[in-house]
N, CA, C and O atoms as a Maestro MAE file, in Angstrom:
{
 s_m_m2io_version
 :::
 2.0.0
}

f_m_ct {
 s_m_title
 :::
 protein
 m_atom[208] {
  # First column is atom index #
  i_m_mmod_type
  r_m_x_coord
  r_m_y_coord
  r_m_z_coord
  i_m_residue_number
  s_m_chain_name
  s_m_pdb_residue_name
  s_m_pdb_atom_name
  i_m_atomic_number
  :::
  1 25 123.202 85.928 114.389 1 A "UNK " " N  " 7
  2 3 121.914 85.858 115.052 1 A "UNK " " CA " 6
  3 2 121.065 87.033 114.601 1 A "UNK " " C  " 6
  4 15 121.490 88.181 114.472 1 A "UNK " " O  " 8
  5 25 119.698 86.588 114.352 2 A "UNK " " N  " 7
  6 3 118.529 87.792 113.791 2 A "UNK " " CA " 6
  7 2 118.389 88.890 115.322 2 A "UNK " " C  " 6
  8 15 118.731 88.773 116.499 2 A "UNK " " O  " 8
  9 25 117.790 89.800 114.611 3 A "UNK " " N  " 7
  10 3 117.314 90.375 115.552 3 A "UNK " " CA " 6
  11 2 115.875 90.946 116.132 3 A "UNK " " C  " 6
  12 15 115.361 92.033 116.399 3 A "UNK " " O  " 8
  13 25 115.580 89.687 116.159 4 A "UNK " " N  " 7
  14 3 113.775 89.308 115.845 4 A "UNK " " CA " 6
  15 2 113.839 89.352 117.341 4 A "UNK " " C  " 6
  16 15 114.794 88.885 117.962 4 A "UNK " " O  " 8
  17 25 112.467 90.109 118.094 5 A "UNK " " N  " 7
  18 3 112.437 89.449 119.593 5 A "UNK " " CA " 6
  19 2 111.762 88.242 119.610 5 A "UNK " " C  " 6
  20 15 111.485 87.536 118.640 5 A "UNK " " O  " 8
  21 25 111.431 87.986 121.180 6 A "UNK " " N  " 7
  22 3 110.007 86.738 121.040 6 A "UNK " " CA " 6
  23 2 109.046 87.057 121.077 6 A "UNK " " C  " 6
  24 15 108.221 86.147 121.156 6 A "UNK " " O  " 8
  25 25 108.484 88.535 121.046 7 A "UNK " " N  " 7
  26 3 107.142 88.356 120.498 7 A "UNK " " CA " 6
  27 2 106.913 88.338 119.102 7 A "UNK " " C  " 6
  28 15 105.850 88.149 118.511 7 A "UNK " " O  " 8
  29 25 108.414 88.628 118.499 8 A "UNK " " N  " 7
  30 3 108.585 88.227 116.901 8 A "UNK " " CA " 6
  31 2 108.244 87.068 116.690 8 A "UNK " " C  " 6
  32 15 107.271 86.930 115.949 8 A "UNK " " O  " 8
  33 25 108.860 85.907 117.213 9 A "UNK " " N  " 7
  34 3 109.164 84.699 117.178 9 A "UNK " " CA " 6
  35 2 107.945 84.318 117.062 9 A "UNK " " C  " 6
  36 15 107.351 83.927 116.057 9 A "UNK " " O  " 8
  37 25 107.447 84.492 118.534 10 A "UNK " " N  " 7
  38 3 105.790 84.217 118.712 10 A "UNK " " CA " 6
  39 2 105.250 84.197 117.976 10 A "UNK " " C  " 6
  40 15 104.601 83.198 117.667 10 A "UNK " " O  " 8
  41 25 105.242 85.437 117.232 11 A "UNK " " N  " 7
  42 3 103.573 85.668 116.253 11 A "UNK " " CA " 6
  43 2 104.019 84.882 114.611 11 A "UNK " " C  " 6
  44 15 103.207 84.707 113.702 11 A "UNK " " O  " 8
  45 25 105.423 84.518 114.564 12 A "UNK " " N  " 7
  46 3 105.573 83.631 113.548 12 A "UNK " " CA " 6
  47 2 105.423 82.477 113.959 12 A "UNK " " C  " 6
  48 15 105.370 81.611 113.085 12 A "UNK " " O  " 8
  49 25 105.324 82.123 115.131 13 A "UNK " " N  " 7
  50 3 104.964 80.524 115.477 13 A "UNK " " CA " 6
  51 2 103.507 80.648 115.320 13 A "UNK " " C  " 6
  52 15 102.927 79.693 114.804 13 A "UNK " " O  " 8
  53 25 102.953 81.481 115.615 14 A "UNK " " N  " 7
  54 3 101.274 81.471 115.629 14 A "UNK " " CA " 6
  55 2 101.298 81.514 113.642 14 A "UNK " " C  " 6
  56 15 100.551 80.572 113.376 14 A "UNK " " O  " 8
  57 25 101.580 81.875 112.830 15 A "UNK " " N  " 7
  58 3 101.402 82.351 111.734 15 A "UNK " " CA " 6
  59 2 101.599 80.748 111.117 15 A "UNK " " C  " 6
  60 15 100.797 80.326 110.284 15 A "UNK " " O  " 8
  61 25 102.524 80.063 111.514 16 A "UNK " " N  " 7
  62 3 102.937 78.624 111.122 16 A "UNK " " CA " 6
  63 2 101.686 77.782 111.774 16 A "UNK " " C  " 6
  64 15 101.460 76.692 111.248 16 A "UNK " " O  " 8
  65 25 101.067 78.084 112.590 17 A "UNK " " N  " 7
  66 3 100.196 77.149 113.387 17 A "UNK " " CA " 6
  67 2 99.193 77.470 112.414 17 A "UNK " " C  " 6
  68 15 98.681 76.516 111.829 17 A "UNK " " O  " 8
  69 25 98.701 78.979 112.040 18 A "UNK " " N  " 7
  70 3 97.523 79.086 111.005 18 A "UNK " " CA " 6
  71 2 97.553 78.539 109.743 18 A "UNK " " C  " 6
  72 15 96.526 78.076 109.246 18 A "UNK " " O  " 8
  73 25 99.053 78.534 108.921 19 A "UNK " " N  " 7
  74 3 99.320 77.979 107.683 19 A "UNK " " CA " 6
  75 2 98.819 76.313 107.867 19 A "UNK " " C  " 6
  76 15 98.191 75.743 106.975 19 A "UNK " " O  " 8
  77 25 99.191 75.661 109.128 20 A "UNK " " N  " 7
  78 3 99.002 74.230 109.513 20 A "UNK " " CA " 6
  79 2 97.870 73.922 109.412 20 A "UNK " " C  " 6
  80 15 97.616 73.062 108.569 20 A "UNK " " O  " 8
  81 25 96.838 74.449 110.155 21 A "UNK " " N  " 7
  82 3 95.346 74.272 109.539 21 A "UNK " " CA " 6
  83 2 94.781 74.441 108.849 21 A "UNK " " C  " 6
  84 15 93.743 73.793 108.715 21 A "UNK " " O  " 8
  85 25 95.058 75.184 108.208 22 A "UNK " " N  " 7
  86 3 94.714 75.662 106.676 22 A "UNK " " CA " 6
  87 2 94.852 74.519 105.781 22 A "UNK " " C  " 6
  88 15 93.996 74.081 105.011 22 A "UNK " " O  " 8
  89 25 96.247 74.014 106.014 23 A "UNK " " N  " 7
  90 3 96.646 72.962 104.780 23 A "UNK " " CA " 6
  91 2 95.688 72.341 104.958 23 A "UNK " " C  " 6
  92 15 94.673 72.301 104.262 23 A "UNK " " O  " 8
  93 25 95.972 71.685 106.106 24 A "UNK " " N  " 7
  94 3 95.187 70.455 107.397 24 A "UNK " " CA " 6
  95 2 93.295 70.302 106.268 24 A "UNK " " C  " 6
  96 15 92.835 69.461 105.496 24 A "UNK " " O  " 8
  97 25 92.825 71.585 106.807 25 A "UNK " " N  " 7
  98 3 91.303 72.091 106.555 25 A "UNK " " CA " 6
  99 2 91.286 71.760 104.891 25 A "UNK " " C  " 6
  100 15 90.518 70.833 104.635 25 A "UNK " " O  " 8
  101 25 91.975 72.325 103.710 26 A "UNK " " N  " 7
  102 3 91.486 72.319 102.716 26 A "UNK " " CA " 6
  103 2 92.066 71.055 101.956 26 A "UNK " " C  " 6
  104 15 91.629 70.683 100.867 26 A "UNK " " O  " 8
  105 25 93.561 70.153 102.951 27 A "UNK " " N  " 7
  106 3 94.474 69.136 102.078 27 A "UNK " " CA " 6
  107 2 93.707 67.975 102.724 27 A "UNK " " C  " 6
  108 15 93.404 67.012 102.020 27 A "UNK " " O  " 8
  109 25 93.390 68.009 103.962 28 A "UNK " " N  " 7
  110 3 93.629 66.744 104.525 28 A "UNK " " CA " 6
  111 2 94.595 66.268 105.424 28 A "UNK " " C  " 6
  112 15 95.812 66.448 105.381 28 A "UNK " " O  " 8
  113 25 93.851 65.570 106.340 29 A "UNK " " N  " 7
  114 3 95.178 65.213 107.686 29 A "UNK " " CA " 6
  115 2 96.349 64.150 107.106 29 A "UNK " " C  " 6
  116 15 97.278 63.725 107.793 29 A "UNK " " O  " 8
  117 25 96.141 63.863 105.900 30 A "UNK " " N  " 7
  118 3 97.431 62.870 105.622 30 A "UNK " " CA " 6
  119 2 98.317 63.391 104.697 30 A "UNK " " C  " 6
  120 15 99.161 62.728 104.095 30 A "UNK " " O  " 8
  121 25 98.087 64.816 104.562 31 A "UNK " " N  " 7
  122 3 99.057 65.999 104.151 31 A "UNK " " CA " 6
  123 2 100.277 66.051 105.232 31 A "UNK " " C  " 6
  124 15 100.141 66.418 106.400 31 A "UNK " " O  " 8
  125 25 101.778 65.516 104.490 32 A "UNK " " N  " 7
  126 3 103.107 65.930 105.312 32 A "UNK " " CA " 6
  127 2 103.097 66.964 105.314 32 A "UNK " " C  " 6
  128 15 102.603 67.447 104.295 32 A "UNK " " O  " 8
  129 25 103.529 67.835 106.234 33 A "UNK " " N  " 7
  130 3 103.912 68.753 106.382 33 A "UNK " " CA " 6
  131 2 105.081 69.109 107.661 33 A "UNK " " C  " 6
  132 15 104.871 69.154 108.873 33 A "UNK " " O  " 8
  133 25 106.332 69.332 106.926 34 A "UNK " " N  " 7
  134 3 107.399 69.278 107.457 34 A "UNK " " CA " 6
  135 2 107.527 70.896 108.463 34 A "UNK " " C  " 6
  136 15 107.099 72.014 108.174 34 A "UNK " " O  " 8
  137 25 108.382 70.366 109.836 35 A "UNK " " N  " 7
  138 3 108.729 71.178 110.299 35 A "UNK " " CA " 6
  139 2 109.807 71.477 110.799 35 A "UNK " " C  " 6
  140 15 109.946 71.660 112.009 35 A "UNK " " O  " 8
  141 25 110.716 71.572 109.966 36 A "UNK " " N  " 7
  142 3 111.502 72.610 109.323 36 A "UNK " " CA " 6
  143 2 111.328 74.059 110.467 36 A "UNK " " C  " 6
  144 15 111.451 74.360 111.654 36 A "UNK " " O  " 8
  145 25 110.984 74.597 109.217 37 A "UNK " " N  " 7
  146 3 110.526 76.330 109.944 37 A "UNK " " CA " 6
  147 2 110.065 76.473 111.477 37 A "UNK " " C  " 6
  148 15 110.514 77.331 112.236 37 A "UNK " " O  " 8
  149 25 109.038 75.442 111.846 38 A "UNK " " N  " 7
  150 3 108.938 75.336 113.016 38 A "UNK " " CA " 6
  151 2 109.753 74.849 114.267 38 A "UNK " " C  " 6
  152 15 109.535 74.989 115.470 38 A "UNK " " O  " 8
  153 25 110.664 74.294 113.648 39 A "UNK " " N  " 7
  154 3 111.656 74.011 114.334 39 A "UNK " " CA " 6
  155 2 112.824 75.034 114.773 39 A "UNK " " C  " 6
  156 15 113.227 75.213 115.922 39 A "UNK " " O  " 8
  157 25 113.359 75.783 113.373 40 A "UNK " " N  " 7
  158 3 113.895 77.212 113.759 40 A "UNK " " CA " 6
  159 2 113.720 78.002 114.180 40 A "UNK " " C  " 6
  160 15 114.530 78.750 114.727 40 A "UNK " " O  " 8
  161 25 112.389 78.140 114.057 41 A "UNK " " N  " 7
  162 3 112.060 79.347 114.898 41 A "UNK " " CA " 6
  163 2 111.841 78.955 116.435 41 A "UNK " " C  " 6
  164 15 111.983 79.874 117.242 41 A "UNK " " O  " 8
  165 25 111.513 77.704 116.917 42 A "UNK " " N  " 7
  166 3 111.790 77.195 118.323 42 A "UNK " " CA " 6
  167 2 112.915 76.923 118.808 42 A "UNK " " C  " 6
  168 15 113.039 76.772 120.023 42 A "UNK " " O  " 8
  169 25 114.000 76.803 117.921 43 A "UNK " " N  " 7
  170 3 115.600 77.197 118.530 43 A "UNK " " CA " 6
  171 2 115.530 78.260 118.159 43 A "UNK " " C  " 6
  172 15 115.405 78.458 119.367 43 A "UNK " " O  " 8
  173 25 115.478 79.236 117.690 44 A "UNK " " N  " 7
  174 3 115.828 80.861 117.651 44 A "UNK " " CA " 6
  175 2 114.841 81.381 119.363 44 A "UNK " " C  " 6
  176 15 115.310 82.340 119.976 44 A "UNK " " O  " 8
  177 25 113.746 80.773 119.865 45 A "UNK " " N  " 7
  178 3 113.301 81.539 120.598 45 A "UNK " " CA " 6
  179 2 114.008 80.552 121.968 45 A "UNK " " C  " 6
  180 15 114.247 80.857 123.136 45 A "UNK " " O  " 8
  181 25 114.156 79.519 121.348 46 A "UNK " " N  " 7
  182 3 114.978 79.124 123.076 46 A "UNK " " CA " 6
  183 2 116.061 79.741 123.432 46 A "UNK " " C  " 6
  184 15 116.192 80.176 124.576 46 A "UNK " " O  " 8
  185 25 117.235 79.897 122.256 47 A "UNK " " N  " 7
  186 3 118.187 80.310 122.597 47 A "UNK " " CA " 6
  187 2 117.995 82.323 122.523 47 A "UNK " " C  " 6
  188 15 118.994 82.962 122.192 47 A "UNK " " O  " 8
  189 25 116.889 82.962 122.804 48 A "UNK " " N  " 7
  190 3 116.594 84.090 123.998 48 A "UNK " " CA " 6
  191 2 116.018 83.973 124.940 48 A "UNK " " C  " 6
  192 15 115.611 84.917 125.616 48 A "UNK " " O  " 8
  193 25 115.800 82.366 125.285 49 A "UNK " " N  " 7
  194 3 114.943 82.359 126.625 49 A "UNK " " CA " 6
  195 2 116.587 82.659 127.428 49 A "UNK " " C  " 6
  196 15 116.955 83.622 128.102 49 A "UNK " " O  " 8
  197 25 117.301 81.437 127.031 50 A "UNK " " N  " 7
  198 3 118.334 81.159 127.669 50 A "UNK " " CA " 6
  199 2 119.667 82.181 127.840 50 A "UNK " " C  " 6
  200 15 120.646 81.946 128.549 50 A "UNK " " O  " 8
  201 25 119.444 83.404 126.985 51 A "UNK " " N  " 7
  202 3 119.941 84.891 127.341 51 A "UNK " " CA " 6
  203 2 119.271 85.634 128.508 51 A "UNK " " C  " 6
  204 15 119.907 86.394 129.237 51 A "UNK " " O  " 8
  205 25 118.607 85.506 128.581 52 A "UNK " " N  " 7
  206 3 117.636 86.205 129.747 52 A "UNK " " CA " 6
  207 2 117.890 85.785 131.021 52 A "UNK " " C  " 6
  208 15 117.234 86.233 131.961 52 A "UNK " " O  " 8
  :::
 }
 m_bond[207] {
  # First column is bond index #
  i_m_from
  i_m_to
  i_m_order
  :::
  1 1 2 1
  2 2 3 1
  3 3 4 2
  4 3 5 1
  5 5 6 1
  6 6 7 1
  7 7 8 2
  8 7 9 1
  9 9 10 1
  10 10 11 1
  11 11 12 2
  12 11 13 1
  13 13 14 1
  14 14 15 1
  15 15 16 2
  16 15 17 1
  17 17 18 1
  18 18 19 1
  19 19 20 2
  20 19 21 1
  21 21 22 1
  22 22 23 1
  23 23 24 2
  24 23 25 1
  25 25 26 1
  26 26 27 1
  27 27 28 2
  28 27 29 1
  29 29 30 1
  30 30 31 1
  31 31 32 2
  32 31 33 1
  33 33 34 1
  34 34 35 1
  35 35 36 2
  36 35 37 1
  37 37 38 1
  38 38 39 1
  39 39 40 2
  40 39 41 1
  41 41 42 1
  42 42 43 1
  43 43 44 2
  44 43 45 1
  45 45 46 1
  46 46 47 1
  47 47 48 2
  48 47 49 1
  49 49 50 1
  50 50 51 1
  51 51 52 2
  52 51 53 1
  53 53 54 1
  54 54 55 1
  55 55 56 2
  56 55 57 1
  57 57 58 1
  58 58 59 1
  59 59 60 2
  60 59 61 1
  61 61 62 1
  62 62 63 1
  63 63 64 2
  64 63 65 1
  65 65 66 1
  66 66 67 1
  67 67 68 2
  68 67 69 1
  69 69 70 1
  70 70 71 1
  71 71 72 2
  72 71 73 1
  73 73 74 1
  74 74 75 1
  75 75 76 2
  76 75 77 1
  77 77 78 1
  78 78 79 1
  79 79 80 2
  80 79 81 1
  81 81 82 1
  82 82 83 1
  83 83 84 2
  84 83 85 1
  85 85 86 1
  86 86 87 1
  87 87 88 2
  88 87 89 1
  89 89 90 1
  90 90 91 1
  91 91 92 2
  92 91 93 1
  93 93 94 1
  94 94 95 1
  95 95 96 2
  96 95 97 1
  97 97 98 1
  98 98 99 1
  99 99 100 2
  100 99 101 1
  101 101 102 1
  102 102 103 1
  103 103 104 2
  104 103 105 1
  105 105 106 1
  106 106 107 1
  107 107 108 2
  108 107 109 1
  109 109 110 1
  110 110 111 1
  111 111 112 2
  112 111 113 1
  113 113 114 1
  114 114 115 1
  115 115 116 2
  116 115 117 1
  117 117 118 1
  118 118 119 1
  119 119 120 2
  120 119 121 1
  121 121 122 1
  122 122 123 1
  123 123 124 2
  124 123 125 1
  125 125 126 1
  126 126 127 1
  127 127 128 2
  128 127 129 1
  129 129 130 1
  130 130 131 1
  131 131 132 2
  132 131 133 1
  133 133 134 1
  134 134 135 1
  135 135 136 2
  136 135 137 1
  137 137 138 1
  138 138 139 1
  139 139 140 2
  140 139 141 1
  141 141 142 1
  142 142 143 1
  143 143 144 2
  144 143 145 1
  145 145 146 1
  146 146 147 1
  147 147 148 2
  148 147 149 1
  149 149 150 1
  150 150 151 1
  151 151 152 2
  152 151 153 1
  153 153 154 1
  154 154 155 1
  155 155 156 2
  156 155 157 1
  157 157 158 1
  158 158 159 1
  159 159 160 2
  160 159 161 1
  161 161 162 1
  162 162 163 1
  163 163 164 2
  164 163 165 1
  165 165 166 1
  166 166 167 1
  167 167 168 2
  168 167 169 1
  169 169 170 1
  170 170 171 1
  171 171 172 2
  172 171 173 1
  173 173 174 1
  174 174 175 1
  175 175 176 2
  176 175 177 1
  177 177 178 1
  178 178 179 1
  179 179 180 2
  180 179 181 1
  181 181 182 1
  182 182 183 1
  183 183 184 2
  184 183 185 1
  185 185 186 1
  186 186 187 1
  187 187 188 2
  188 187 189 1
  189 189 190 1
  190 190 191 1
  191 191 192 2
  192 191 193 1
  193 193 194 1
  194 194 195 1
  195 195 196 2
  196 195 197 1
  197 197 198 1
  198 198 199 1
  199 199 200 2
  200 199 201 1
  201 201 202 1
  202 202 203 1
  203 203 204 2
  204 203 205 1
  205 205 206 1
  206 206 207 1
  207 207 208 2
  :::
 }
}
């Protein structure tokens, strides 16, 4: 296990949300874009909700 907190987590979920519009803004909404990453990093921050 990393040793990232959740406001780590956080500001890489926010950083993935900016990359998303970005694509979104300059590709187009029928740009895939897999989530992957977003997904890990939302089990990496559940499983410190669920330490707490």
């Amino acid at each position: 296990m990393s040793d990232r907190t959740a406001t780590d987590l956080e500001r890489e979920l926010g950083m993935l949300v900016a990359v998303r519009a970005y694509l979104r803004d300059t590709v187009g909404m029928d740009v895939h874009i897999p989530t992957t990453a977003v997904d890990r990093v939302l089990d990496e921050l559940n499983s410190l909700d669920r330490k707490t």
